[in-house]
C-alpha distance (Angstrom), angle and dihedral (degrees) to the residues before:
residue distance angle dihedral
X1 . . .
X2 4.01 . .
X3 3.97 114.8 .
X4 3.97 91.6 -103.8
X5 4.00 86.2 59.8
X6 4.13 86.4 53.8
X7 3.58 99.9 39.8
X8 4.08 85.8 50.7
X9 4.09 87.3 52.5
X10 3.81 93.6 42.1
X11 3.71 90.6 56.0
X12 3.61 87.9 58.4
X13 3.38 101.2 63.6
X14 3.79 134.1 82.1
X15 3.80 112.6 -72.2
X16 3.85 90.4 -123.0
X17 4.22 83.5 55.5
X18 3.89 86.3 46.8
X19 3.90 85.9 48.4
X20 3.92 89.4 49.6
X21 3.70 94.8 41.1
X22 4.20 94.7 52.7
X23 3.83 88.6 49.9
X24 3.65 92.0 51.8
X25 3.61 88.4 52.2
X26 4.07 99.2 40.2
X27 3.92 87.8 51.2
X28 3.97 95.1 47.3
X29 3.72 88.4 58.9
X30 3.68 99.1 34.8
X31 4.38 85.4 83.9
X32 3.77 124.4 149.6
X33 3.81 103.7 -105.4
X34 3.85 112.0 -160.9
X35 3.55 105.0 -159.7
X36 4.20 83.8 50.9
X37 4.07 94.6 53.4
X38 3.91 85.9 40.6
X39 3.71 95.7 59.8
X40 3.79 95.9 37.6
X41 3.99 87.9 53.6
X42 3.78 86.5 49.5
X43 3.94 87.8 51.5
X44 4.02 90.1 49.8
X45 4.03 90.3 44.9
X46 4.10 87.0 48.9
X47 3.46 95.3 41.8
X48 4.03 99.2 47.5
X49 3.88 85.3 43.4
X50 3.95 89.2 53.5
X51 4.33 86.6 49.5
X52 3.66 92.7 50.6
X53 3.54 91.4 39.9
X54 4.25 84.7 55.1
X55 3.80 87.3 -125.4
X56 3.79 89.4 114.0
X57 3.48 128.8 37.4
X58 3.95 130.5 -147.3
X59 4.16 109.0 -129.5
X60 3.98 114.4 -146.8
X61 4.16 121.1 -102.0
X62 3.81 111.2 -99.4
X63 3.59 119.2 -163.3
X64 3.44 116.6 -169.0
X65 3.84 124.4 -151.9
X66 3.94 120.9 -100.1
């Protein structure tokens, strides 16, 4: 069945189905991925190393009004 044939079936169901059937879907791809959280704790590592180091510099908050 190609993904145009499921989308067309999904469409036909009730939206709370629909509802049920995207979370399904959002929380089978939202998966821990090791090599992803390794090289975004060797980013953090380089990074804080860089601010201590004074080769990068932290820049202030701004909020701006509404």
């Amino acid at each position: 069945m190609s993904t145009d044939e499921l989308l067309e079936q999904a469409k036909t169901l009730p939206p709370a189905e629909q509802l049920e059937l995207v979370e399904a879907l959002l929380n089978e791809l939202d998966r821990p991925d090791k090599d992803i959280d390794a090289a975004w704790t060797a980013e953090a590592k380089d990074r804080l190393a860089a601010y201590r180091k004074g080769e990068m510099f932290a820049l202030a908050e701004t909020r701006e009004a509404a």
